[in-house]
C-alpha positions, -999 to +999 in steps of 0.1 A: -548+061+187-533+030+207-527+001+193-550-027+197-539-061+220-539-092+202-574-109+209-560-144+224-538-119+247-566-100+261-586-134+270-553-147+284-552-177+258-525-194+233-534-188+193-558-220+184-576-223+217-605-246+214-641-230+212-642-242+252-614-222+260-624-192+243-660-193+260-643-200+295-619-171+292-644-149+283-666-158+313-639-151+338-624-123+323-660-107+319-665-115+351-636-100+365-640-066+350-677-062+348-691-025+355-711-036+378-684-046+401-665-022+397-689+012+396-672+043+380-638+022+374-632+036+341-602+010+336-623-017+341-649-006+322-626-005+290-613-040+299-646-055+301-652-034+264-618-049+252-627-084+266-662-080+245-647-071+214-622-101+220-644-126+223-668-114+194-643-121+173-631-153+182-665-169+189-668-164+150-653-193+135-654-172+101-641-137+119-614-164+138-602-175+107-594-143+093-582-129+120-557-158+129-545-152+092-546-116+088-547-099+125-572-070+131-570-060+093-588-092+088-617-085+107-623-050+096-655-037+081-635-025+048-616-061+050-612-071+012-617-055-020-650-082-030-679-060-022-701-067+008-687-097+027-657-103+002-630-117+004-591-102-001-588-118-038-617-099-048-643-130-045-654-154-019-633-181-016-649-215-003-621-237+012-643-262+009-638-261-033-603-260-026-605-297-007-628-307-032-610-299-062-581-319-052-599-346-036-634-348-050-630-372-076-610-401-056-637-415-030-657-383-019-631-372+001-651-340+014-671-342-019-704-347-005-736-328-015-736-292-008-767-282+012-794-255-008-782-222-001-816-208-002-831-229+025-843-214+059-810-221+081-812-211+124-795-187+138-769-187+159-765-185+201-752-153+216-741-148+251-744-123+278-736-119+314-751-106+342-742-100+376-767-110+406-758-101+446-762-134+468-795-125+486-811-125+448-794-153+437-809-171+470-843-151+465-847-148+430-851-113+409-853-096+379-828-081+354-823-063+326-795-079+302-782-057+275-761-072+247-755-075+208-773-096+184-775-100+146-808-092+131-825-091+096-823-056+085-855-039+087-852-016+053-851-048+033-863-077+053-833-098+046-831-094+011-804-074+011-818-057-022-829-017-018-862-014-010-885-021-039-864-043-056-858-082-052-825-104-057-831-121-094-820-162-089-783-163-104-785-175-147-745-194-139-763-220-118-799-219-113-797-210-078-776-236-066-752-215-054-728-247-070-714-252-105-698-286-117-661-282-135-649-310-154-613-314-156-584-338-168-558-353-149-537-377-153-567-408-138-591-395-164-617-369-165-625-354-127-659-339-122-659-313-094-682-284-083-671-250-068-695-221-054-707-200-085-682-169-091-712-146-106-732-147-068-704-159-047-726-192-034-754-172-026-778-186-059-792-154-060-777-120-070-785-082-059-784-059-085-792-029-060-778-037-028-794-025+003-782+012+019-789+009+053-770-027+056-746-024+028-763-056+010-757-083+038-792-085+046-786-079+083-773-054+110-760-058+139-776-040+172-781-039+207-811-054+227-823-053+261-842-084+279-858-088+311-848-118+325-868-135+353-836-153+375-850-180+397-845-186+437-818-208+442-797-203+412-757-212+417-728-190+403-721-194+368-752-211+359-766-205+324-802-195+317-812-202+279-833-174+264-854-191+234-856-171+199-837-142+209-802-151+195-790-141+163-819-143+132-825-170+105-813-170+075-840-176+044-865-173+071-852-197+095-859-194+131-835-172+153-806-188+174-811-184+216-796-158+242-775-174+267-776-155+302-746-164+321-751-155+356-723-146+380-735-140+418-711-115+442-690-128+472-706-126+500-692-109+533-706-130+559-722-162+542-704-187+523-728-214+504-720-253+498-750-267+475-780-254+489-768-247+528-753-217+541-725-213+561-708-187+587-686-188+617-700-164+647-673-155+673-678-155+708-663-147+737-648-172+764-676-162+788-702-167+765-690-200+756-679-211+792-716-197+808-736-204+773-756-169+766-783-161+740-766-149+706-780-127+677-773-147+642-776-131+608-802-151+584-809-148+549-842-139+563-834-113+592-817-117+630-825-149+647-824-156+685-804-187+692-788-200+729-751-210+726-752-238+758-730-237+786-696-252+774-694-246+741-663-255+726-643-236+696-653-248+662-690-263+674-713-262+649-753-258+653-776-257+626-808-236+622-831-257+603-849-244+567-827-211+570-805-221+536-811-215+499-846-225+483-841-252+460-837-245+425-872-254+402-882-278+439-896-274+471-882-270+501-849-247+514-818-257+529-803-250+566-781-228+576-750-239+592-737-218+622-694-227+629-683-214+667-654-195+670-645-184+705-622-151+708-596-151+734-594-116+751-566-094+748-553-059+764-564-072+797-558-046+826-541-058+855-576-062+875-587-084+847-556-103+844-560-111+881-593-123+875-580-150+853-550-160+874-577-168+905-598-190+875-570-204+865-563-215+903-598-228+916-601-249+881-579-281+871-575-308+844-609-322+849-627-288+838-610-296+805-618-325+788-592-326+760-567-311+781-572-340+805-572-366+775-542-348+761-515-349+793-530-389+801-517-396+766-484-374+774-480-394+805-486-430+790-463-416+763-431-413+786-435-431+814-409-455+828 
């Protein structure tokens, strides 16, 4: 079995990247390896699995801070020798008792009141991407978006107790989760409190943990949403999914789903706000005689006449032919950008052609040719 790449190297990041930097990488790298993108690219697909499991981990700030101190062994199912969400000492440790117990007494240096571990608490966001071609980010469609989410196990409710049976509220503390500790030092007698040792914080304790989620009260599982993308919608935009994020805890309400949506290149259009843009090459006849062109549309082939002396780089515009704007009315134009193709591989018939153009025309057929050599000639002479 190979080896698995450090975390921060598979998102391309330094070790104590900020939560920005984490989420970032993880867009662009998902991004870049995404199975839709790359269709029956098995190397990409286990990049984009690797780049998953990455970021899973250091989105946690609990599973980051284990696995920053103890690598992949930290973030293990098995991790710890405490029971169900233990710790490596054999009990939860709560940094914050650590602070307190040092600090607690001398100005409420981190000492404040510790919030009631049995009230209803929100879950937390998750994130997913999906992948959108231009025409339905301009149009608007409908996708499916798989992804991962805690939920409250369905054998127990949440309890994390076997079925039939209920947690019993912890005798150390009452419930509190908290117990005080009075100690001596050297400025007198220090009050402090540290999360209870019998139920770990938790104010309650399961006598018969839960089977089908090992006593945690929740398991982890994949979902599928249908998510209705809007006309209009720009690359990397986010769509927030209310109440399907991770669930409550003491029968809070569940975190959101956030859909980040990445829209493919597209061959011929390129789009600046709501506008599109492309160049159309034509020949030198075309734009010498002007000539009625065929120009692609987010909407079909349009009919449009180039006029007679059309230069390179000329730009028309076609009126209502851009994106829809987003949650508005209205659409944007489409920007057309002239590009005329000199010939090449001429014959010697065709060649001749030219030369006898070349003689019956001069400077004033040309208008910045003409501009051009008077400036030359103000330029040097005598």
């Amino acid at each position: 079995m190979a080896e698995k790449r450090d975390y921060y190297e598979v998102l391309g990041l330094n070790k104590g990247a900020s939560e920005a930097d984490i989420k970032k990488a993880f867009r662009q790298s998902a991004k870049k390896y995404h199975p839709d993108l790359h269709p029956g690219d098995k190397e990409a697909e286990a990049k984009f699995k690797e780049v998953n499991e990455a970021y899973e981990v250091l989105s946690d700030p609990e599973k980051k801070a284990r696995y920053d101190q103890f690598g992949h062994a930290g973030v293990d199912p098995n991790f710890g020798a405490g029971g169900p969400g233990g710790s490596p000492f054999g009990q939860d440790i709560d940094l914050g008792d650590i602070f307190n117990s040092v600090f607690g007494g001398f100005g409420g240096f981190g000492g404040g009141r510790r919030a009631n571990p049995n009230a209803p608490r929100r879950g937390t966001d998750v994130e997913a991407n999906v992948v959108i071609t231009f025409e339905e980010a301009a149009k608007g469609t409908r996708k499916s978006v798989q992804y991962k989410v805690i939920s409250t196990c369905p054998e127990c409710n949440g309890t994390g107790a076997e079925k039939g049976t209920t947690p019993k509220t912890c005798t150390s503390c009452g419930g509190s989760g908290r117990v005080t500790i009075n100690q001596r030092t050297p400025f007198g007698v220090v009050q402090t409190q540290k999360a209870c040792d019998a139920c770990h914080g938790q104010g309650k304790i399961v006598e018969k943990p839960c089977r089908h989620c090992d006593g945690k009260g929740k398991v982890r599982k994949s979902k599928t949403v249908d998510v209705t993308i809007p006309a209009g919608i720009m690359d990397e935009q986010i769509l927030n999914i209310s109440g399907h994020g991770n669930s409550g805890i003491n029968g809070g309400p569940a975190g959101d789903l956030r859909v980040y949506v990445n829209v493919r290149p597209h061959p011929v259009f390129e789009r600046r706000g709501d506008d599109v843009w492309c160049e159309m090459p034509i020949t030198f006849a075309q734009a010498t005689l002007g000539d009625e062109v065929t120009v692609p549309t987010l909407d079909g082939k349009v009919k449009y006449a180039i006029h007679e002396g059309t230069q390179p780089n000329d730009i028309f515009k076609l009126k209502g032919k851009g994106i829809p704007h987003l949650n508005g009315r209205g659409r944007g134009d489409q920007y057309v950008k002239v590009t005329v193709e000199v010939p090449r591989n001429l014959n010697n018939k065709q060649k001749e052609l030219i030369k006898q153009l070349k003689d019956i025309t001069s400077d004033k057929h040309y208008q910045k040719r003409k501009s051009f050599m008077d400036k030359i000639k103000d330029l040097f002479k005598d």
